[in-house]
C-alpha positions as CSV (number, residue, x, y, z in Angstrom):
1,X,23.2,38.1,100.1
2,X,20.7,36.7,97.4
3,X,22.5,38.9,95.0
4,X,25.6,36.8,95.8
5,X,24.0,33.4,95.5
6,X,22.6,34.7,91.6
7,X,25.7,35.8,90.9
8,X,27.5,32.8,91.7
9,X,24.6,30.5,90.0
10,X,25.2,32.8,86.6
11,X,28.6,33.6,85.9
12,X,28.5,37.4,84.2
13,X,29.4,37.8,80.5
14,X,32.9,39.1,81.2
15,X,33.5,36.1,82.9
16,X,32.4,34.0,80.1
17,X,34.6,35.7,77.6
18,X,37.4,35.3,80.0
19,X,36.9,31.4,80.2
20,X,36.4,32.1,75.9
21,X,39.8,34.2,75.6
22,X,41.9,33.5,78.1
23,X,44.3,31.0,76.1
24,X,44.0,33.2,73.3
25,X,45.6,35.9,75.6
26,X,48.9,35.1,75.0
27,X,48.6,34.4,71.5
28,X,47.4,38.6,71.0
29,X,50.3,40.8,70.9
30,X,49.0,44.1,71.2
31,X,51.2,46.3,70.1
32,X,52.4,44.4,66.9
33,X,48.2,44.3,66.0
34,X,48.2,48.1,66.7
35,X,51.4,47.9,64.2
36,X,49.5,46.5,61.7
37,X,46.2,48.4,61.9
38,X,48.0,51.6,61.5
39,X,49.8,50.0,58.1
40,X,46.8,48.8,57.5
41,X,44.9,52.4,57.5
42,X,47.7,53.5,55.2
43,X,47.0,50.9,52.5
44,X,43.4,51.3,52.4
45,X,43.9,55.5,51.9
46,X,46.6,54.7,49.1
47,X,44.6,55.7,45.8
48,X,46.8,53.1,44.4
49,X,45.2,50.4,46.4
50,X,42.3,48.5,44.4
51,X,38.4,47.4,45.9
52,X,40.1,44.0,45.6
53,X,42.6,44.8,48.1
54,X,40.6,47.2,50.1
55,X,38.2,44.4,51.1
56,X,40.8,42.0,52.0
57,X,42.8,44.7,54.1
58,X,39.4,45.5,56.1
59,X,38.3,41.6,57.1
60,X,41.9,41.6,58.3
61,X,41.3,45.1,60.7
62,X,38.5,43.5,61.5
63,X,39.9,40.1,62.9
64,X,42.7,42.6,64.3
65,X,40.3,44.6,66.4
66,X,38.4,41.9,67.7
67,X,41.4,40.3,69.0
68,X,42.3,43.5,70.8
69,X,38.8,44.5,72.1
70,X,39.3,40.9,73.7
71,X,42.9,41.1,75.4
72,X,41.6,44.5,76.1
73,X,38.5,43.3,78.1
74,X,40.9,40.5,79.7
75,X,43.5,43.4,81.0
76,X,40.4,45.3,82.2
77,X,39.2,42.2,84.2
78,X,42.4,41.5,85.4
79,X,42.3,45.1,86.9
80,X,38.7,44.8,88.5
81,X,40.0,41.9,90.1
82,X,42.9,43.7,91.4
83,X,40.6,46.4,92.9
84,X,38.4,43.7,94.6
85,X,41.2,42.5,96.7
């Protein structure tokens, strides 16, 4: 029972990064950011491709995989809270 009352007192970090991400939800669309970070992979292992472009092409996968870690985490919540029920 105490656990309960500390757990409702402090909300957990996934629950914080929902309340964070959970408008931005809609905005991710996962499979087009996949999309991308696989063209993205391509560029960056072209020869052809310059440092110039290289760094510009990895602050992009960068922005790209954050956005997916954090639909990902809001899917997964989704889920737990499925399982709870």
């Amino acid at each position: 029972m105490p656990e309960m009352i500390f757990r409702s007192c402090f909300p957990s970090e996934r629950s914080v990064v929902k309340q964070k991400t959970e408008s931005n939800m809609e905005k991710v669309d996962y499979g087009k950011a996949v999309a991308e970070l696989e063209k993205i992979a391509a560029e960056v292992e072209d020869p052809a491709t310059s440092i110039d472009d290289i760094d510009k092409y990895v602050k992009r996968a960068k922005e790209l995989i954050s956005s997916c870690r954090t639909y990902l985490r809001s899917v997964r919540d989704k889920a737990d809270g499925i399982d709870n029920i």
